[in-house]
SETI-214491 format. One line per field, with one value per residue (C-alpha): residue number from 1; residue in three letters; x, y, z. Coordinates in pm, whole numbers, plus 50000, padded with zeros to 5 digits. Example, Ala and Ser with C-alpha at 12.3 -4.5 7.8 and 13.67 -1.06 7.14 Angstrom:
# residues 2
kolvo (1 / 2);
mitor (ALA / SER);
u (51230 / 51367);
v (49550 / 49894);
w (50780 / 50714);
This chain:
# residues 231
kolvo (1 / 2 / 3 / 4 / 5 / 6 / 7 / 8 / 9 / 10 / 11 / 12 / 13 / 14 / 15 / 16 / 17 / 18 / 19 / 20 / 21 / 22 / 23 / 24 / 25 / 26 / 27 / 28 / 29 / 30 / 31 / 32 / 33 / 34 / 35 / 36 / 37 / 38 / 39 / 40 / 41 / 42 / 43 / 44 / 45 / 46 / 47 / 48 / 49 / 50 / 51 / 52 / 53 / 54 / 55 / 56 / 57 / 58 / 59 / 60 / 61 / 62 / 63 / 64 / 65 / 66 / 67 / 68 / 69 / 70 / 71 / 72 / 73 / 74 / 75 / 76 / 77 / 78 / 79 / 80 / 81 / 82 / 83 / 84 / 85 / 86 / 87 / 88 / 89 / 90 / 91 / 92 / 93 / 94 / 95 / 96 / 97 / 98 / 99 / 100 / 101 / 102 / 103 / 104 / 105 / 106 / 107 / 108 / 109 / 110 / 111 / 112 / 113 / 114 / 115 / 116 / 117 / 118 / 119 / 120 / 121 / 122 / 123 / 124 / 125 / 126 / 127 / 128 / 129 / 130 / 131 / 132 / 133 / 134 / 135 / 136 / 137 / 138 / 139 / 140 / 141 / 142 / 143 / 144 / 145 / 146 / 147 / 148 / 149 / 150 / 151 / 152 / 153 / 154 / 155 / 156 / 157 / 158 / 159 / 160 / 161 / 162 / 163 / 164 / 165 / 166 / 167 / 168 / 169 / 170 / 171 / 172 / 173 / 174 / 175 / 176 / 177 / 178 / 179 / 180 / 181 / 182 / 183 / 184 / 185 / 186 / 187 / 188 / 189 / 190 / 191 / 192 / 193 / 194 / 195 / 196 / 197 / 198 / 199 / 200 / 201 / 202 / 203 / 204 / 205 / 206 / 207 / 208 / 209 / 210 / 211 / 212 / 213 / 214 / 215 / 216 / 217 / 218 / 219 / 220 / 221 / 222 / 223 / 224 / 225 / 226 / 227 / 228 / 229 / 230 / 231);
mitor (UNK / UNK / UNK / UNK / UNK / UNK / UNK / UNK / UNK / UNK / UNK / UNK / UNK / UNK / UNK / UNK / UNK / UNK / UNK / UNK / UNK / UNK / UNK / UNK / UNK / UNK / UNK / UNK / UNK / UNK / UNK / UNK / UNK / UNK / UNK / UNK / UNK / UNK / UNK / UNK / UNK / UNK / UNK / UNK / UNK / UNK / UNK / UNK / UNK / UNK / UNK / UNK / UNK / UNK / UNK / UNK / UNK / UNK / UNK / UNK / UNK / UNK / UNK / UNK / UNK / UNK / UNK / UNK / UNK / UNK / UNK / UNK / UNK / UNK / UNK / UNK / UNK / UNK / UNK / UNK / UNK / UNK / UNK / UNK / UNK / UNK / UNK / UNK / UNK / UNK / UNK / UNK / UNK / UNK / UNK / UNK / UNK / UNK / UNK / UNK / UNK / UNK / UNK / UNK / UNK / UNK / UNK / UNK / UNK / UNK / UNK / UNK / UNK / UNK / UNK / UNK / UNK / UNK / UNK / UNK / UNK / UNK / UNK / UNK / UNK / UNK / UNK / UNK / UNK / UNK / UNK / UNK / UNK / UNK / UNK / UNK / UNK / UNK / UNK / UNK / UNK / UNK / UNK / UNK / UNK / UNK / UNK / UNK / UNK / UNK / UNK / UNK / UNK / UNK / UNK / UNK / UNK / UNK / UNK / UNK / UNK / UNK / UNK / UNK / UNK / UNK / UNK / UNK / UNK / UNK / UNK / UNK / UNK / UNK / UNK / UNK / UNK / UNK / UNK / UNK / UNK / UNK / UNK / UNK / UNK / UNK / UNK / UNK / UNK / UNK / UNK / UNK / UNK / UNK / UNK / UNK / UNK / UNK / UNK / UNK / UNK / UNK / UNK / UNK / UNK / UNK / UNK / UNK / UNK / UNK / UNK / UNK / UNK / UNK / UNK / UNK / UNK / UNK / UNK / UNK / UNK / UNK / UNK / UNK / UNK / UNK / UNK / UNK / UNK / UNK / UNK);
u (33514 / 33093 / 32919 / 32710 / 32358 / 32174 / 32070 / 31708 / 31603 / 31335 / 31149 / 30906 / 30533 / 30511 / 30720 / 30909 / 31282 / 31545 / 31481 / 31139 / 31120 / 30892 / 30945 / 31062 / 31052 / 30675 / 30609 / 30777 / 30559 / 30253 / 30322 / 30432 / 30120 / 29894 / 30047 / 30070 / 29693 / 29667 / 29891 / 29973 / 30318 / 30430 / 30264 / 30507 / 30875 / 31110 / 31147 / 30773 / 30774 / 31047 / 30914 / 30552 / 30753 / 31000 / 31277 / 31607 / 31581 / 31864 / 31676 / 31450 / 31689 / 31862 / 31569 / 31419 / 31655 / 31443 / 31111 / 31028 / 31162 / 30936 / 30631 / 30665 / 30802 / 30451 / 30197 / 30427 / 30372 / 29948 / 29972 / 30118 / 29868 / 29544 / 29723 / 29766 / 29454 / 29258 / 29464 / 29339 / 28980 / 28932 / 29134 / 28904 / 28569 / 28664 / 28737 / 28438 / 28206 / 28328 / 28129 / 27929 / 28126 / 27907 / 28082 / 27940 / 28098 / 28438 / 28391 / 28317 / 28619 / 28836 / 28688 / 28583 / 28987 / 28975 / 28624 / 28688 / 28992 / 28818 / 28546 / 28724 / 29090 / 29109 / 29252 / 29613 / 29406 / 29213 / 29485 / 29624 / 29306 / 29262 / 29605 / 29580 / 29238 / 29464 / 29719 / 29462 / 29346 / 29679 / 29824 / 30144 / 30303 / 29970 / 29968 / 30320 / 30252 / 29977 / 30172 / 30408 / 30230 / 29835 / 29929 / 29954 / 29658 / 29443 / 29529 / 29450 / 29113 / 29046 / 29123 / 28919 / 28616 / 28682 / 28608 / 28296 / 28210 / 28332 / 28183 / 28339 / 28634 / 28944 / 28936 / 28638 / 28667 / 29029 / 28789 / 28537 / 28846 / 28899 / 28534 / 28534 / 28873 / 28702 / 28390 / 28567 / 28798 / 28586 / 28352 / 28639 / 28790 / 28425 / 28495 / 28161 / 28036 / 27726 / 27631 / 27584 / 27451 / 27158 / 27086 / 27197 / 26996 / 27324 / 27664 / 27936 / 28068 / 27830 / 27995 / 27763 / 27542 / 27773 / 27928 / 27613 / 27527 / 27871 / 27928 / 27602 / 27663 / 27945 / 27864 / 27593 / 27781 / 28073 / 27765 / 27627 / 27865 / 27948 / 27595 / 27586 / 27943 / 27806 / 27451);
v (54957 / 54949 / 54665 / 54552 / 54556 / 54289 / 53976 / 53929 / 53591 / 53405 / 53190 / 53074 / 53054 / 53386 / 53594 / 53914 / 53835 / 54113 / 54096 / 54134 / 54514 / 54458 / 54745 / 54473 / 54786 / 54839 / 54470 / 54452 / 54785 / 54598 / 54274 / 54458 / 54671 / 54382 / 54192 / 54413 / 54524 / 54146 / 54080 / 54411 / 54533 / 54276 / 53984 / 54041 / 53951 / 54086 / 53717 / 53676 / 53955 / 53856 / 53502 / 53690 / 53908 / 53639 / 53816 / 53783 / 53975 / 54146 / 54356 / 54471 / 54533 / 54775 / 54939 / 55018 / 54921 / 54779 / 54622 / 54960 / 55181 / 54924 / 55009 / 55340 / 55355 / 55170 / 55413 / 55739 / 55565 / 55660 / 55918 / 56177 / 56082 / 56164 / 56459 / 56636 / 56549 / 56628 / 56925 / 57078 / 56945 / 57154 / 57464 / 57437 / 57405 / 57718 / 57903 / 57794 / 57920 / 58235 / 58333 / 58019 / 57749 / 57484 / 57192 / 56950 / 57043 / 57103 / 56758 / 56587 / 56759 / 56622 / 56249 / 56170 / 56118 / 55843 / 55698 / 55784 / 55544 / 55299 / 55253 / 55266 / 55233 / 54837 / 54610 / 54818 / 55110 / 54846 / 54695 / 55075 / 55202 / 54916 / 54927 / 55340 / 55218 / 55002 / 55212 / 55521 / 55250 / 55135 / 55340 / 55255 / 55457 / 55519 / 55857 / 55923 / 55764 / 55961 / 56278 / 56216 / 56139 / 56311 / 56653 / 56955 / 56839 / 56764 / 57088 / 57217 / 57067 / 57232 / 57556 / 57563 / 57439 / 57733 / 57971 / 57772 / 57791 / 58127 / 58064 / 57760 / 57723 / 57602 / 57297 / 57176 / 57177 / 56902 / 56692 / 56671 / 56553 / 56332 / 56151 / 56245 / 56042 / 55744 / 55754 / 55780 / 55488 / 55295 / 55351 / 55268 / 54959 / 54834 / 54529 / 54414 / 54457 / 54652 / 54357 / 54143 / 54386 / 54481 / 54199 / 54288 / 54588 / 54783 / 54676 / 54776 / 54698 / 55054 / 55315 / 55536 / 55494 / 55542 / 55830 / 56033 / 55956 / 56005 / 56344 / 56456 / 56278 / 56437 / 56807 / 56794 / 56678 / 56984 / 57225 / 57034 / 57137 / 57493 / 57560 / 57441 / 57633 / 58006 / 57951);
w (64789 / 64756 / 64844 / 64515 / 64531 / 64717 / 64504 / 64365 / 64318 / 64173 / 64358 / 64104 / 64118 / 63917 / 64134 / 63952 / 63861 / 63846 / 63447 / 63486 / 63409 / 63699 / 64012 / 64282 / 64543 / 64486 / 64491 / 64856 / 64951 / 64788 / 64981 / 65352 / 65305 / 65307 / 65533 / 65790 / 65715 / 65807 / 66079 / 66218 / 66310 / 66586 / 66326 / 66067 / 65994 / 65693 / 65636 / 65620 / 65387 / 65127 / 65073 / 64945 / 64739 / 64637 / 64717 / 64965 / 65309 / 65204 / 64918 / 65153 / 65384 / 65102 / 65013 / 65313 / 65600 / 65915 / 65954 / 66128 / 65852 / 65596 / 65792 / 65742 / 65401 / 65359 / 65532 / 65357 / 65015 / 65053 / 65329 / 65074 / 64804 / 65045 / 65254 / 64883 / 64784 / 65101 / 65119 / 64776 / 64829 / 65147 / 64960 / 64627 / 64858 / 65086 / 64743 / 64596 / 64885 / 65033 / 65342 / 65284 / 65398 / 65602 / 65845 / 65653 / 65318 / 65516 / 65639 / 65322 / 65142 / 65392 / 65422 / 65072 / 64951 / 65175 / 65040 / 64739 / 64704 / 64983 / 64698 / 64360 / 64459 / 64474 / 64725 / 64774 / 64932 / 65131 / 65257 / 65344 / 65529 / 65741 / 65829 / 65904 / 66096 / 66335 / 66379 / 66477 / 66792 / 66910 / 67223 / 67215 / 66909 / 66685 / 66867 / 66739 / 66395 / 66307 / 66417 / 66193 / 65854 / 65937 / 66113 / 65897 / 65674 / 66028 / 66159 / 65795 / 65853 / 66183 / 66073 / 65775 / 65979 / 66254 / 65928 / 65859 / 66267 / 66351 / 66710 / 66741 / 67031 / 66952 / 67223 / 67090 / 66721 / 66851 / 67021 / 66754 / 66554 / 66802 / 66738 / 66357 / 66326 / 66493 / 66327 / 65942 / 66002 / 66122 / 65823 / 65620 / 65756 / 65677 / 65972 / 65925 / 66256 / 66117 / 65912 / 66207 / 66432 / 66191 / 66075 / 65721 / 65695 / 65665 / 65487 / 65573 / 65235 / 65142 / 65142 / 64930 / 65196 / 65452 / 65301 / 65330 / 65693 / 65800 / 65679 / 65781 / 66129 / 66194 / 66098 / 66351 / 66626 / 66551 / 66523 / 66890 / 67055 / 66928 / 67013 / 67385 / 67453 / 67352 / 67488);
């Protein structure tokens, strides 16, 4: 004999009742995703969760199954909407420039997905690159998250800029990913910190402005150090 399908209930102040017609899965993904871009992983309970949602545990629980399995049914949700995206953006440029290709375009194919959504993409994909932005800093299992969801488009990315720097090693086009990584999510997460430190002559809430610094930024510092290794 199956066990029916967890309860939804309606807590009031607005929240989505089984009737609704609204997508009570998406609302829990909505809700986890901002939390946890709040709170991080440890801050946050299923509990905590369901009462934002106005739903029982036990929905989420049938959806998703653990708080672990909710986390990452929450980053997979966006990861596979920017890996396809970056992943055709850095195929269309290399087609579109054949012989030509320069870091810097490389690098903006790849990054602008993410600034793209971080500009026009509303609070959702907020919530989901600051969340991505903690996870990238946290040594205990960000390693093995981003593994898991970021790896074939990365490598993807290194491989299309070792056509665009032919001279370029292999070891040091990984740890110019290593300080490209940092230096996009941090742009992204826009913390604030440049606000303060300049005294408002930069926001981080700009990320035109950003945007063109960054990718130039970066393209030098992959075409630093492919010059110092073969002179």
């Amino acid at each position: 004999m199956t066990s029916a399908k967890p309860r939804v209930r309606n807590i009031g102040r607005g929240r989505p009742s089984k009737a609704s017609g609204i997508d009570l899965k998406e609302v829990i993904l909505d809700v986890a995703e901002a939390l946890f871009a709040r709170h991080g992983f440890y801050g946050v309970t299923t509990r905590q969760v369901a009462t934002e949602a106005g739903v029982d545990t036990a929905l989420i629980h049938y959806y998703f199954g653990a708080k672990r399995e909710l986390f990452d049914a929450v980053l997979l949700r966006r990861a596979e909407v920017i890996n396809r995206d970056r992943a055709a953006a850095m195929t269309a440029y290399e087609a579109a420039h054949p012989g030509s290709m320069t870091a810097e375009g490389v690098i903006a194919a790849f990054v602008d997905p993410l600034t793209e959504r971080a500009l026009n993409g509303g609070p959702g994909w907020k919530n989901w690159l600051n969340l991505v932005a903690q996870i990238n800093i946290t040594p205990a299992w960000g390693g093995e998250v981003m593994h898991r969801f970021f790896d074939p488009v990365v490598r993807q990315l290194v491989e299309t800029l070792g056509r665009a720097l032919p001279d370029a090693e292999l070891v040091d086009l990984y740890w110019c990913y290593q300080f490209l990584t940092g230096s996009m999510m941090l742009t992204v997460a826009e913390t604030g910190r440049i606000d303060q430190l300049s005294d408002g002559l930069c926001q981080s809430s700009d990320l035109e402005a950003a945007r063109r610094r960054l990718y130039a930024y970066c393209a030098a510092g992959f075409e630093a150090v492919v010059r110092k290794r073969v002179s």
